[in-house]
C-alpha positions in Angstrom: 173.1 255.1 -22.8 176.3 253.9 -24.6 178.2 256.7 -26.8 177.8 256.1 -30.6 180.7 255.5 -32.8 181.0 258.2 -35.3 180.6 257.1 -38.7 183.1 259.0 -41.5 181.1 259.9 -44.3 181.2 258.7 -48.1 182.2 261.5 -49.5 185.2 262.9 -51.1 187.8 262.0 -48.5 189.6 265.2 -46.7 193.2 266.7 -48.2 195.5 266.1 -45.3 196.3 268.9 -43.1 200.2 268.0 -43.0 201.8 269.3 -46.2 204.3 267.6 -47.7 207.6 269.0 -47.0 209.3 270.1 -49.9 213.1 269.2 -50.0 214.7 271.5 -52.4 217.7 270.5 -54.9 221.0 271.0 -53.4 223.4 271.1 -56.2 226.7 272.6 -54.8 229.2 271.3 -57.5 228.8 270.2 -60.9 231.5 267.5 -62.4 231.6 267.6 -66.7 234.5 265.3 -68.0 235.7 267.0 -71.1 237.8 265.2 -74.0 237.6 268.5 -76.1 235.4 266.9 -78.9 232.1 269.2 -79.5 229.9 266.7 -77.8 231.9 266.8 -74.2 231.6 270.9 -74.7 227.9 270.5 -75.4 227.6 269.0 -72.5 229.4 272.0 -70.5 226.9 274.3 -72.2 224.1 272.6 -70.4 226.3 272.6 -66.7 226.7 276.2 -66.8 223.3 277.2 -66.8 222.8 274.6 -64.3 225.7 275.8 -61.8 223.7 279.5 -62.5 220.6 278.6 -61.6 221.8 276.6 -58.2 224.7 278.4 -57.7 226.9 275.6 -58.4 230.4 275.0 -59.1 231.6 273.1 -62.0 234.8 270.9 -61.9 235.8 270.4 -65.4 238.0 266.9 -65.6 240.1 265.7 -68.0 241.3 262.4 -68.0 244.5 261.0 -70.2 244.5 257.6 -70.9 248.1 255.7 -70.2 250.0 255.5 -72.9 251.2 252.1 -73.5 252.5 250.0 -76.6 253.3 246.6 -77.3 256.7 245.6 -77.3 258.5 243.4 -79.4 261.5 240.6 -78.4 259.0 239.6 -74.9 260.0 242.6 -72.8 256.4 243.4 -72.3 254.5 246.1 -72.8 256.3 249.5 -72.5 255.1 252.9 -71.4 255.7 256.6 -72.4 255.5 258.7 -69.2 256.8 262.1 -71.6 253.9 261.4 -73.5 251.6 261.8 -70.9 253.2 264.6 -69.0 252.9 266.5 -72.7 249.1 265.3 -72.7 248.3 266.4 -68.8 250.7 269.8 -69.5 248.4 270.3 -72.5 244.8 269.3 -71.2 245.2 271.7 -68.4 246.3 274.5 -70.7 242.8 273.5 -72.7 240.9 273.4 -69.5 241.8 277.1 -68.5 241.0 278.2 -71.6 237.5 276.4 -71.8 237.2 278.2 -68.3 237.6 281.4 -69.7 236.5 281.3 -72.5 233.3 279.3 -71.9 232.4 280.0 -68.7 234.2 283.3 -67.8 232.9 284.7 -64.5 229.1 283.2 -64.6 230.1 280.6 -62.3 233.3 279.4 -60.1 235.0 276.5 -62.2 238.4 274.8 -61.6 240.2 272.3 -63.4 241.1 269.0 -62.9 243.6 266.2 -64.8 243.7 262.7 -64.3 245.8 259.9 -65.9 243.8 256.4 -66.1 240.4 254.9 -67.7 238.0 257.8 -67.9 235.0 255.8 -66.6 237.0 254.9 -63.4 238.1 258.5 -62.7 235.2 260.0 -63.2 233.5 258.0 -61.1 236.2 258.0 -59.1 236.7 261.4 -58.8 233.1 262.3 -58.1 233.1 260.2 -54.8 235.9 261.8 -53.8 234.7 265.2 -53.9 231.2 264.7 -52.8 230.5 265.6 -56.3 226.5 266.2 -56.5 225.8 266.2 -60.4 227.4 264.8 -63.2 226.7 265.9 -67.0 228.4 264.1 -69.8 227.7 263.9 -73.6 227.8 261.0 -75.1 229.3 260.3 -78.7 226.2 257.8 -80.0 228.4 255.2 -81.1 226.3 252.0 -82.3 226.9 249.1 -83.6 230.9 248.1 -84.1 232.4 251.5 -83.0 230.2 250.7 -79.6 231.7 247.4 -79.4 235.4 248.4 -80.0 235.1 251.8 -77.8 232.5 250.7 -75.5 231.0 253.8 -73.8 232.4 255.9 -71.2 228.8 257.9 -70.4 227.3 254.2 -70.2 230.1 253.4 -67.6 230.0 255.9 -65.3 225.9 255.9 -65.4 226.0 252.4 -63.8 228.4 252.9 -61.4 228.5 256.7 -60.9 227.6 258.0 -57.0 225.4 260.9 -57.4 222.8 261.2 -60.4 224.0 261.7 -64.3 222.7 263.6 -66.6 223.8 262.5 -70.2 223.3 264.7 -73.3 223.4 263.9 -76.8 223.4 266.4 -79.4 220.0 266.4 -81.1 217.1 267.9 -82.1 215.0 268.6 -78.8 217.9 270.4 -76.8 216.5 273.4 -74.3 220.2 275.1 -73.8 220.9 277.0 -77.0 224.3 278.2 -78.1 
């Protein structure tokens, strides 16, 4: 007598017995360009909290943009390293105070300055140090000042190498002040 070939049933199909494995979120640093305007320390109130709950680090980076001016008589264009020495010497001193102030002893935070086009260092400096989270505000330019400024969050969104998260200031945020 031949064996018969069992025939699965028309019911409900059966949960499989393999769970899923469940990968948590491994978040070790946090990277938050600041420029000092409220928006860029909005978005550091929305890292610590973050860097908290995963314990995280945050790097916060500032970034100064080179200083150079047209020249006249056809020298070409002429740069102000003093300028930016003052602007680096005076972002850091701003970045330890944000530290302490801000963020105190809730989580471990260092500072970081950088002289060249914020999109590229960010971005830049995030590859570098394996960075696993970026959160940036962005100002909500439209319209001309978008054109003429362009945006920096946009930037480093497309070519960033870990995930972004951009805030905006607005009505629907979930980390109070």
């Amino acid at each position: 007598m031949p064996k018969q070939k069992k025939v699965p049933s028309r019911s409900k199909p059966r949960a499989r017995t393999a769970a899923k494995t469940h990968v948590p979120i491994q978040l070790k640093r946090i990277l938050v360009p600041i420029d000092f305007s409220e928006h860029s320390k909005n978005a550091l109130k929305y890292a610590i909290p973050f860097a908290e709950q995963f314990r995280a680090s945050i790097d916060l980076l500032y970034v100064v943009e080179p200083t150079i001016y047209p020249s006249d008589f056809s020298f070409g264009q002429i740069g102000f390293p003093n300028v930016e020495e003052e602007l680096r010497a005076r972002g850091a001193q701003e970045l330890d105070a944000l530290i302490k102030n801000a963020i105190g002893t809730r989580v471990s935070a260092k500072r970081v300055v950088r002289t060249g086009k914020p999109f590229y260092e960010i971005n830049e400096y995030a590859a570098e140090e394996r960075i696993n989270l970026i959160i940036i505000a962005t100002h909500g330019h439209s319209g001309v000042e978008h054109i003429l400024f362009g945006s920096t969050a946009e930037k480093v969104v497309r070519k960033a190498p870990c995930p972004v998260l951009v805030v905006r200031k607005g009505e629907r945020e979930f980390v109070r002040s």
